[in-house]
N, C-alpha and C positions, 0 to 999 in steps of 0.2 A: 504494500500500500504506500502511495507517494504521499509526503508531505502534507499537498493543496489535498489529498481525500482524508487527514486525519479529521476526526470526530475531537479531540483531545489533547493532551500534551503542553498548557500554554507555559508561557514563560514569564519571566516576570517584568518583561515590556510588556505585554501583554496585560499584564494588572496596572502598571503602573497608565497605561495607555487608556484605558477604562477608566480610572480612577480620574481622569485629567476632564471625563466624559462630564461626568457629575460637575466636579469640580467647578466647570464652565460655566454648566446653569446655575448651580449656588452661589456665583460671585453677583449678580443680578437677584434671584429668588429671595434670598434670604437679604436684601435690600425691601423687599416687600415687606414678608413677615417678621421684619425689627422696627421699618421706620414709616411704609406706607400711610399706616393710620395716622400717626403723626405728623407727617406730611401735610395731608389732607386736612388734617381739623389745626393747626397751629401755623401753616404756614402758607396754605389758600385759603383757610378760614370758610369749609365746605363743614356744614354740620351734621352733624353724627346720623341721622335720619338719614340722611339725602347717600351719603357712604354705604348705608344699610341699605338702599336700594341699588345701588351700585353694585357694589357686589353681587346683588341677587341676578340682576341682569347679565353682568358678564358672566355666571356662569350657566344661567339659561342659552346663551350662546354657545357655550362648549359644549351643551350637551347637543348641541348639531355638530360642531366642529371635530369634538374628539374624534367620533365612533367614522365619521366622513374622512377623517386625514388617516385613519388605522385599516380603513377598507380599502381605500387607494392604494396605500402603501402594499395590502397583503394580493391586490388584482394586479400589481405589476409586476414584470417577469425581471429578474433579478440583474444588475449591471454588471458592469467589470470590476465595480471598485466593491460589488455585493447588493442588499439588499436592502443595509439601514444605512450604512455610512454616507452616502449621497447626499441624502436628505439631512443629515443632520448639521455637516458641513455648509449646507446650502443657505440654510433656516438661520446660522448660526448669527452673520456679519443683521439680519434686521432684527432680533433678537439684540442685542446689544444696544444699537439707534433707539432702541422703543423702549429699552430701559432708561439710557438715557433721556428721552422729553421726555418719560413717568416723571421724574424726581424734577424736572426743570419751572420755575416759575417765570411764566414772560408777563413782563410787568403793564400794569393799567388795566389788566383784563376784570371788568364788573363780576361780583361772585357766581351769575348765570352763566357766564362764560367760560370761569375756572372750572366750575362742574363738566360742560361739555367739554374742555377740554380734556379731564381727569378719566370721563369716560370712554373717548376718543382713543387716547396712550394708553391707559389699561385694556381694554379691547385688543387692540392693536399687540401689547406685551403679550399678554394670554394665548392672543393665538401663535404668534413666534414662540413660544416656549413648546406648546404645544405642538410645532413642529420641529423642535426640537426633541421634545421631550419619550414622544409615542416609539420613531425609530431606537433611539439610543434605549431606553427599555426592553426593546427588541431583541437589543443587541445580543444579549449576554448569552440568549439560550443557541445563536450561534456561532458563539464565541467556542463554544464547547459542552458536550452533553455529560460529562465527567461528575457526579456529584457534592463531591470534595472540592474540583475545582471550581465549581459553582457557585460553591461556598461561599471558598476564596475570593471570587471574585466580589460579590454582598459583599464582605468583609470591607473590599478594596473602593467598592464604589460610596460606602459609609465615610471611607476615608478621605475619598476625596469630598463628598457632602461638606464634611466637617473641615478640612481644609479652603473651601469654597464660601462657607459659612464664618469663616473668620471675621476676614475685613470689615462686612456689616454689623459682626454682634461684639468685638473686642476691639477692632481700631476704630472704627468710626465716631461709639460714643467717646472715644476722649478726646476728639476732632472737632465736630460737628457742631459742638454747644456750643454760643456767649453767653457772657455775665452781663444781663441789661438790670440795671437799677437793682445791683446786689442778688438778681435771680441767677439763672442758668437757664435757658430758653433754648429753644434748637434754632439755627442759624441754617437757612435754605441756599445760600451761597455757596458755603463750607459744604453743604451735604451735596449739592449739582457738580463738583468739580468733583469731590472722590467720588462720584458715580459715573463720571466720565472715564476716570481713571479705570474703575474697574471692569465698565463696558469694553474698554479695549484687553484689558488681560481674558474675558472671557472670549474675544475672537481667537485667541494666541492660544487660549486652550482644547479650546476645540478642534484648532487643526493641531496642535501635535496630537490629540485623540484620534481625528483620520488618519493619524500617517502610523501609528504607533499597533490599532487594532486592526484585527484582520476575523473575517466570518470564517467557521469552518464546519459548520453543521448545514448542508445543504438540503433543498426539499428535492424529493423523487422525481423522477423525470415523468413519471405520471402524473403526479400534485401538478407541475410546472404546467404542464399541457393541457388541463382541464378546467373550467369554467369557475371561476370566485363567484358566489352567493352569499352576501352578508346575513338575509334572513334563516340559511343551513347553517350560520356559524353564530349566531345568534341564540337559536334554539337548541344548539348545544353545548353552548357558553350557560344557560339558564338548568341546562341539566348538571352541569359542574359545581354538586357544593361544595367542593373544595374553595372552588375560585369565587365562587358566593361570601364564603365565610371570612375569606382571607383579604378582601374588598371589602365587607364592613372593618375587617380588623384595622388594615393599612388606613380607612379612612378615618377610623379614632385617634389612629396614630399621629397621625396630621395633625387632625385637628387638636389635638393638643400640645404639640410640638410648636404648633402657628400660635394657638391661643398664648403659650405661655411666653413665647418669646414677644409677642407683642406686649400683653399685659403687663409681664413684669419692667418692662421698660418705664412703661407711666407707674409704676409701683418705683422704681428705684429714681425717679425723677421726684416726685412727686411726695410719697409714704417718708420716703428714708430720707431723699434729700440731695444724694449722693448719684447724678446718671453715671459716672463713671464707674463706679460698681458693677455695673449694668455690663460690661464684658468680662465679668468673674463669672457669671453665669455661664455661657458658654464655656468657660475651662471646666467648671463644677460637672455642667453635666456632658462635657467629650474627654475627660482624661480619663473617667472609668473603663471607656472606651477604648483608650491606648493602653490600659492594664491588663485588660483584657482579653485584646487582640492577638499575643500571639500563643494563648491558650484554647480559642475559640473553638481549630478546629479539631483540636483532640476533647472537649468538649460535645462538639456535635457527635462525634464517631461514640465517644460512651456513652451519651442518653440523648440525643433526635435534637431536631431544633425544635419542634413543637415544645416539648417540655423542659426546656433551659428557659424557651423564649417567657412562658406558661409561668412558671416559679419566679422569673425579675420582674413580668409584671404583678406580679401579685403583690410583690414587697415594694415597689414604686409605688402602688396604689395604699398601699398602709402609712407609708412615709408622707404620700400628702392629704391623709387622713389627719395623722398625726400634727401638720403643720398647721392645718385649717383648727384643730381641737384647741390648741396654745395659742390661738389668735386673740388674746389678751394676755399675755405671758414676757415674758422678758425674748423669745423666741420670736414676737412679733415687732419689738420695739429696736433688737437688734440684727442689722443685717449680716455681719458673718455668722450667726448662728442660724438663720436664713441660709445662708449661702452652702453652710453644711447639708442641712436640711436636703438642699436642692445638689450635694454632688450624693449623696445618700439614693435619694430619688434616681439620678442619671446612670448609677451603678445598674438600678434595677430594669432601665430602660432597656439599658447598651443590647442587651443579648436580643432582642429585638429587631434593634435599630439596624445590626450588623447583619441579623441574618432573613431580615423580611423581601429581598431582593435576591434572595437564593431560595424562598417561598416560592416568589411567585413564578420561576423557573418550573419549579416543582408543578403546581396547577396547569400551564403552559404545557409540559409535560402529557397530564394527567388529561388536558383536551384533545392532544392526539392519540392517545388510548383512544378516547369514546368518539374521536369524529375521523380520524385515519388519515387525519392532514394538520401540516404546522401553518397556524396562523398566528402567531407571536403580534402583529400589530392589531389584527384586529382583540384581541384579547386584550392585548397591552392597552388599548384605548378603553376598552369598556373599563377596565382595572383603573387609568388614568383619571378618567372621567368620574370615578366614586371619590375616588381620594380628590379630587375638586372639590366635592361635596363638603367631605372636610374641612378644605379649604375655605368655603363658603362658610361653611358653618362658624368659622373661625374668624374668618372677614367680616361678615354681616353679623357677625354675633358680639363682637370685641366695642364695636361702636353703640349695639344697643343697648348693650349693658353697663357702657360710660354712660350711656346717656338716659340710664334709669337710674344711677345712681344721684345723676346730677353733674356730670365732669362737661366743663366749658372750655374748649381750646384757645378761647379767645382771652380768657384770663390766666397772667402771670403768675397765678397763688391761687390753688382752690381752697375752698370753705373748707373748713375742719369736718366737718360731715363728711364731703363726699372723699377726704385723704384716709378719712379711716375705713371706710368701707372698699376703699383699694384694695387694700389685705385680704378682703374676705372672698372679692374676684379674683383675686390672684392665687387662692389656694382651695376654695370650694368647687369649683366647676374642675379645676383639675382633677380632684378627688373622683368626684362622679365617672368623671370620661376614662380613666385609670380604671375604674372598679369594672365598666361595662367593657371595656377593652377583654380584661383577665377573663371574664363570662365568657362573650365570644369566641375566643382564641382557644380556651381548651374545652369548653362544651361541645362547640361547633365546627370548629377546625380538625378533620381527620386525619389528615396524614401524618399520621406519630413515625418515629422509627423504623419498625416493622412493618407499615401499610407503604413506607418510602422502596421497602426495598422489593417487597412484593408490584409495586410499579412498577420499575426500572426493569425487572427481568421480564414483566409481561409485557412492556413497551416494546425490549429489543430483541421479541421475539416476532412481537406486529411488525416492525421495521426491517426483519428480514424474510417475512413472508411475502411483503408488500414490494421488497427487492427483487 
């Protein structure tokens, strides 16, 4: 067997090559879910309502756009350079421009007009991401069908997440703020030029992602030569609960990954006092991650990813049990014991976070068992498109519940009311979304260890039948 027929074998260009994958959209993404809402209500002065409808709209748009950019992708017959990398490279350079006007203020515009504006470049981001985001998802399952290296790769492309995720959650807040009349207020100047900045390291990362990965899990030359039908791949996408269950999972996941990173930003502004804080966070909860990591995959090999993933959420969701209980406690008044709190929590995440994109691999898998054909985008989209959901939930939810507490962007100091009730959004909804996360994932989520491996032999036995 040559080379270009391996199923398997990657290297560690290959990880690293992936990793850069992620990487690219996070340097953008996670400019969203840290400073977006802020953005919007402190420094175009768009109120929290009118955000709440924003969001809801642009993701009623995806849900035409996903599952359309994932059916295209799986109706066309594969290029030279493969079958995802094309598109992602392509999608990448407006992708970047759309990040950039999101964050950009052009001056004089009446608050009517800021709004259409904000809808306009959000719109616009969304769907560039989106096609970025559908292919490179794609990617991985054929990268290699190997399921260690699978892993691996989860492993890798967390890594790059979180590397991607830096600049937005650790350099920026000690950038981006002035001190106007003794406050600390975000500065929309300071925040458009490093998002300029970063707009262009994510084109730089995406092409060394093209040039670094390589597809090697090919579809049959009988798949290739017969007819795409989104509505056959549909209706057995709906018989998949694997990929049911692991779609509400990754969409809890989100949404509390969005939620907290947004909230706790106006907590550490606002509550404590201190936004610069506000990139201890991100080490809190990605250094468990790097402790973690190079024990991950002899973890997975002695008890499954479902039940590693299963037992960190369970104790994440205790840990902000716990923080929400002491929210009149010396636990709420001071933030490194916060901040513990929250790398306590992130330990329990990590097993998760690392290996929820070696799931969905897994599911991806589990649809060519029952449908006799790899459709990797159109899956990846319906998959893409839930975890939006999340993301909405997260978006539109962040601002209504500022805006039930009473939080006004338009003032430099909120009331004492609405600073204490910070706290309580910042640690009760996480609790919730944590608890129903753990329900899901090991209730409903089947593929333990044993039903992983009983897959894999009945897959690559369909695979050489169908050869």
């Amino acid at each position: 067997m040559t080379e270009e027929r391996q199923t398997h074998g990657i290297k560690a260009v290959d990880k690293i090559g992936y990793a850069l994958g992620d990487m690219g959209g996070l340097l953008t993404f996670s400019l969203v879910n840290s400073f977006l809402t802020m953005f919007y209500t402190d420094i175009l002065g768009i109120a929290n309502a009118s955000i709440t409808v924003l969001m809801l709209v642009a993701r009623i748009w995806d849900a035409v756009n996903d599952p359309m950019w994932g059916a295209f992708i799986d109706s066309r017959r594969p290029t030279k350079h493969g079958r995802f990398r094309p598109y992602i490279i392509g999608a990448s350079i407006p992708l970047a421009a759309a990040a950039f006007l999101m964050f950009l203020k052009l001056p004089g515009l009446t608050d009517g007009q800021y709004l259409i504006y904000a809808y306009v470049t959000y719109i616009i981001y969304g769907m560039m991401y989106t096609g970025v985001n559908i292919p490179y998802g794609s990617l991985a399952s054929v990268i290699t069908d190997d399921e260690i290296e699978r892993s691996s790769l989860s492993m890798w492309r967390s890594v790059g997440a979180g590397l991607g995720g830096l600049p937005a959650q650790i350099l920026l807040p000690l950038f981006v703020y002035s001190t106007v009349a003794g406050v600390k207020v975000l500065d929309g100047k300071k925040l458009s030029m490093a998002v300029g900045v970063l707009s262009l390291l994510t084109v730089a990362a995406f092409f060394m992602h093209f040039k670094l990965t390589k597809e090697r899990v090919t579809v049959s030359e009988s798949q290739s030569k017969s007819n795409y039908n989104i509505f056959r791949s549909i209706k057995m996408l709906l018989k998949n609960k694997p990929f049911l269950a692991l779609c509400g999972v990754s969409m809890l996941l989100i949404c509390f990954q969005m939620y907290t990173q947004t909230v706790y930003n106006y907590l550490f502004k606002n509550f404590y006092e201190k936004p610069g804080l506000y990139s201890i966070v991100t080490i809190c909860t990605y250094l468990p991650m790097a402790m973690f990591l190079p024990v991950m995959s002899k973890l997975v090999r002695r008890f499954g990813k479902k039940e590693i993933c299963s037992a960190g959420i369970a104790f994440a969701a205790v840990i902000n049990i716990v923080m929400y209980l002491f929210g009149h406690t010396a636990l709420a008044s001071n933030p490194y014991l916060f901040l513990v709190m929250t790398f306590l929590s992130g330990a329990g995440q990590t097993f998760l976070v690392l290996e929820i994109w070696a799931m969905v691999m897994d599911v991806i898998d589990y649809h060519e068992l029952l449908s006799g054909r790899r459709e990797e985008s159109t899956a990846y989209s319906f998959y893409s498109f839930v975890r939006k959901l999340g993301q909405t939930a997260a978006g539109a939810g962040v601002p209504a519940i500022l805006e039930l507490i009473g939080y006004n962007g338009k003032l430099s100091v909120q009331p004492p009311e609405v600073i204490e009730k910070l706290y309580g959004i910042s640690t009760l909804v996480p609790a919730i979304i944590l608890t129903a996360l753990f329900v899901l994932l090991f209730f409903c989520y089947r593929l333990s260890k044993n039903e992983l491996v009983k897959l894999q032999a009945e897959l690559q036995s369909a695979r050489q039948n169908q050869a």
